[in-house]
Structures are given as structure tokens and as C-alpha cells.
C-alpha positions as CSV (number, residue, x, y, z in Angstrom):
1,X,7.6,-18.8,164.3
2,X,5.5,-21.5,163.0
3,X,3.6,-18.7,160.9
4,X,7.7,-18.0,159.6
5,X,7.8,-21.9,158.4
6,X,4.5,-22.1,157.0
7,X,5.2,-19.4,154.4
8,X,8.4,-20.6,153.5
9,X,7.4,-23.8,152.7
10,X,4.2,-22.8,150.4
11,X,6.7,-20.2,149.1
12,X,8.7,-23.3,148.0
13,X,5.6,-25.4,146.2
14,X,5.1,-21.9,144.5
15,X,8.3,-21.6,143.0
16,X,8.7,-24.9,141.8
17,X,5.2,-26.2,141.3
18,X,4.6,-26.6,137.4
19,X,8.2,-28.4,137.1
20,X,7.9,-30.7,140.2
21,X,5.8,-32.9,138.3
22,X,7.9,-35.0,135.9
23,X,5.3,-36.1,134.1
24,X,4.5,-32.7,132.9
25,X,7.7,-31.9,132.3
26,X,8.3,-35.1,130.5
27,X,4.9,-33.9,128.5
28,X,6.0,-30.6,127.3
29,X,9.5,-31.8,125.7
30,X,7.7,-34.8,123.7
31,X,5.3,-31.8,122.4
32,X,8.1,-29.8,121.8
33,X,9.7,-32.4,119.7
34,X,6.7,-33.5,117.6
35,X,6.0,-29.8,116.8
36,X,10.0,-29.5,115.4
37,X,9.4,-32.7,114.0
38,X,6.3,-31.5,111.9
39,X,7.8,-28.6,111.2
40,X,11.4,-29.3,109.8
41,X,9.5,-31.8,107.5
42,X,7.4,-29.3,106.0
43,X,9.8,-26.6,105.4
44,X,12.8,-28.6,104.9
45,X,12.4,-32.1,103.6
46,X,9.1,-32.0,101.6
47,X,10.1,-29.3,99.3
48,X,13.6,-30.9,98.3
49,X,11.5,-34.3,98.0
50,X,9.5,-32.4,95.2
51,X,6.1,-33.9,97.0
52,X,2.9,-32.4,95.8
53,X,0.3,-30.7,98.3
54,X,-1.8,-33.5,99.4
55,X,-5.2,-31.1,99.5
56,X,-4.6,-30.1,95.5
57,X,-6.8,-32.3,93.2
58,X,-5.3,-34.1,90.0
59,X,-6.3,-31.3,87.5
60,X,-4.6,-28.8,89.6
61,X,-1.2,-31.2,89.6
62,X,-1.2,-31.4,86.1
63,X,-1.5,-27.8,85.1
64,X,1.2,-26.4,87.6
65,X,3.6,-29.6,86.2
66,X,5.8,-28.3,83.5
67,X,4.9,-30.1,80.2
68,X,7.4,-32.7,79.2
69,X,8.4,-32.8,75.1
70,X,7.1,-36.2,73.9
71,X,9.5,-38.8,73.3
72,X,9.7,-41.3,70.7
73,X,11.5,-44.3,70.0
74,X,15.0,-45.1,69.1
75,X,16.1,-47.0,66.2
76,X,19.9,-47.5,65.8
77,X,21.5,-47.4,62.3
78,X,24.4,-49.3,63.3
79,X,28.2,-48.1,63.1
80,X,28.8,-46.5,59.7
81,X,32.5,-46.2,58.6
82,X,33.3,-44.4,55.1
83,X,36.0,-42.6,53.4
84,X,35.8,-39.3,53.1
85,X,36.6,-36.9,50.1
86,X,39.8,-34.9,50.1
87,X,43.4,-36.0,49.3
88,X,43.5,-39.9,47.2
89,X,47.2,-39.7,48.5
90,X,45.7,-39.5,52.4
91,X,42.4,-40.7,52.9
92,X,40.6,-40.0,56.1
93,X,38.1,-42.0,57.5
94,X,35.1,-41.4,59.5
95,X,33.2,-43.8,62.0
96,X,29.5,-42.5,63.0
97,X,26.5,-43.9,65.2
98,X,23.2,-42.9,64.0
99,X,19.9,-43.3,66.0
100,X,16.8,-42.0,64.2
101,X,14.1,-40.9,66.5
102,X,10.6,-41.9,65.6
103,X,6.7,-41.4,67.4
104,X,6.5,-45.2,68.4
105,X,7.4,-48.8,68.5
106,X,5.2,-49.6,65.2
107,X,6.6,-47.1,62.6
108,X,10.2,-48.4,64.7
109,X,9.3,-51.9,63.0
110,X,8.9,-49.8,59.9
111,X,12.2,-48.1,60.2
112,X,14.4,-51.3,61.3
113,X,12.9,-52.5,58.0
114,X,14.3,-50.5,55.7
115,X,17.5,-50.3,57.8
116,X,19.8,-51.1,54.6
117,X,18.2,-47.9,52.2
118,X,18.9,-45.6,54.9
119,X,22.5,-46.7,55.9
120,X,23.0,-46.5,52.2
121,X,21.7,-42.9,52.2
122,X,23.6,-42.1,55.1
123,X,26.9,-43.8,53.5
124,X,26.6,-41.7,50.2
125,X,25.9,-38.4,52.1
126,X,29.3,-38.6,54.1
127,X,31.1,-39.9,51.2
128,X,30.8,-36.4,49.7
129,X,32.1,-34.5,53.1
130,X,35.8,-33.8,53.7
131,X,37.0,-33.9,57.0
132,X,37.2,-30.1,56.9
133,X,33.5,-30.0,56.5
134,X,32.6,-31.9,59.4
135,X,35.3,-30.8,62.2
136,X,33.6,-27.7,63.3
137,X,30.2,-27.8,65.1
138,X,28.4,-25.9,62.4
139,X,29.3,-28.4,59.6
140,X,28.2,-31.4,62.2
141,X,25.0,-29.7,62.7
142,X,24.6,-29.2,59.0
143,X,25.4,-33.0,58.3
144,X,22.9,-33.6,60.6
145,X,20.1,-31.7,59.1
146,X,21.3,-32.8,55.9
147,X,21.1,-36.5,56.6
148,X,17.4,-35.9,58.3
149,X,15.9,-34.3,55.2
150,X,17.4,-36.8,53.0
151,X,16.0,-39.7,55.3
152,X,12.7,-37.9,55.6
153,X,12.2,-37.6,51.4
154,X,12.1,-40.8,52.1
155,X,10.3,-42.0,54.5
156,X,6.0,-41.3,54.9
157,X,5.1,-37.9,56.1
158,X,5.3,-37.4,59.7
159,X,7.7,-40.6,60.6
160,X,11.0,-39.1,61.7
161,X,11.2,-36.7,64.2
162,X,15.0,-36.4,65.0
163,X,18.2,-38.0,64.3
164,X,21.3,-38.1,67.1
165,X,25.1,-38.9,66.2
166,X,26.1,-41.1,69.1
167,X,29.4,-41.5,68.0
168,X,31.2,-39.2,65.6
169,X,35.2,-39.9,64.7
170,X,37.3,-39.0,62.0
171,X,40.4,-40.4,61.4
């Protein structure tokens, strides 16, 4: 009988044995956690973070990063507002924003300078346009080239690189 008992109780330590210690228990769940910890920041958070591989070397950065078009600075011409061609009997009116884009803060000065010349040019160009010409985004696109190439006679090679309407209305 006391053989009976003796088996039954290390039958009991053997079934329960790993798990009776908390402390191991309490072990395995904080490992358990830091692993999914690691692991949803690696697969989850750091790619919609955009963060670069920490073992890739600046040269290798630079030539997997999409190249960026160069940007230059903007000079504003001011709100323009002329008549436009068509009917004497109806005249319709048109309010525009230019900004003329150029490579940097220096040929800016230069550009600011001559601010009055190329708000005239720009005044004389739309004089000529009917509001016809300039509703439909073809004719806006063709003001637009129109007005560059006109600016750019003008100006020293190599100074304007685009123009942008920030405000177009006819009236």
C-alpha cells in the first residue's frame, strides 16, 4: 500500500513539474512577448514607417532612393487683372497669379528686379486672348507656354525653369 502512494505522488510531480514553478512560467510568457514584440515591429511597423535597413551603408541608401526633380525657387508676379479681347460692347476680364520658377535665391533677386518688364509682358500677352481662348485646358496650357517663351527671350539663358498660374479667373 505504501508502494500504491509512492507512485501516485511522483506520478503527480511528473505531470505537473515544468509548470509548478512560476517562475518559469512567468519566464516563458515575458519571452513569448518580447519575441511578438520584435516581430510585429519588423513586419508591421517599420515598413509603413519607411525606415531604412540599419546594416545598408549610405551609398547603398542613396542609389535604391528614387531621385527627386530639383526644385527651384519661387518668385511671385503679383495679381495681374486685364481686359480681354472680344466684344467692346461686353468686356470680360481676367484675374491671374503668376509664379515664375527659377534654379535659386540669387537669379530670384534678379527676377524680383525686373518684376515691372515681365508683368508688362505678361499684361500684353493676355490682352490679345479672348475668353474663348483661355477657357478650355488646352488654350490655358498654351497661354502658359506662351508666356514662358516670351519671358525666357528675355531673360539670360538657362534662368527660368517653369512658370505656374496660381490663380486663373475670367470674368
Amino acid at each position: 500500500m505504501a508502494d500504491k502512494e509512492e507512485t501516485e505522488g511522483t506520478e503527480e510531480k511528473a505531470k505537473g513539474g515544468l509548470f509548478e514553478n512560476k517562475a518559469i512560467v512567468l519566464g516563458i510568457i515575458v519571452i513569448v512577448q518580447a519575441v511578438l514584440a520584435i516581430g510585429l515591429t519588423q513586419f508591421l511597423i517599420v515598413p509603413k514607417l519607411g525606415v531604412q535597413d540599419a546594416a545598408m551603408d549610405g551609398a547603398e541608401v542613396e542609389d535604391s532612393a528614387p531621385e527627386m526633380p530639383e526644385m527651384g525657387v519661387l518668385v511671385n508676379l503679383e495679381d495681374i487683372v486685364v481686359t480681354l479681347a472680344g466684344n467692346p460692347k461686353k468686356p470680360r476680364y481676367l484675374r491671374i497669379n503668376i509664379n515664375v520658377e527659377v534654379p535659386n535665391a540669387l537669379i530670384a533677386e534678379v527676377v524680383s528686379s525686373r518684376l515691372p518688364q515681365l508683368r508688362d509682358m505678361v499684361i500684353m500677352t493676355l490682352s490679345g486672348k479672348t475668353a474663348e481662348e483661355i477657357s478650355t485646358p488646352e488654350g490655358k496650357k498654351g497661354l502658359r507656354d506662351e508666356i514662358f517663351r516670351r519671358m525666357d527671350e528675355k531673360m539670360p539663358e538657362g534662368t527660368l525653369m517653369n512658370i505656374y498660374f496660381s490663380d486663373l479667373v475670367v470674368q
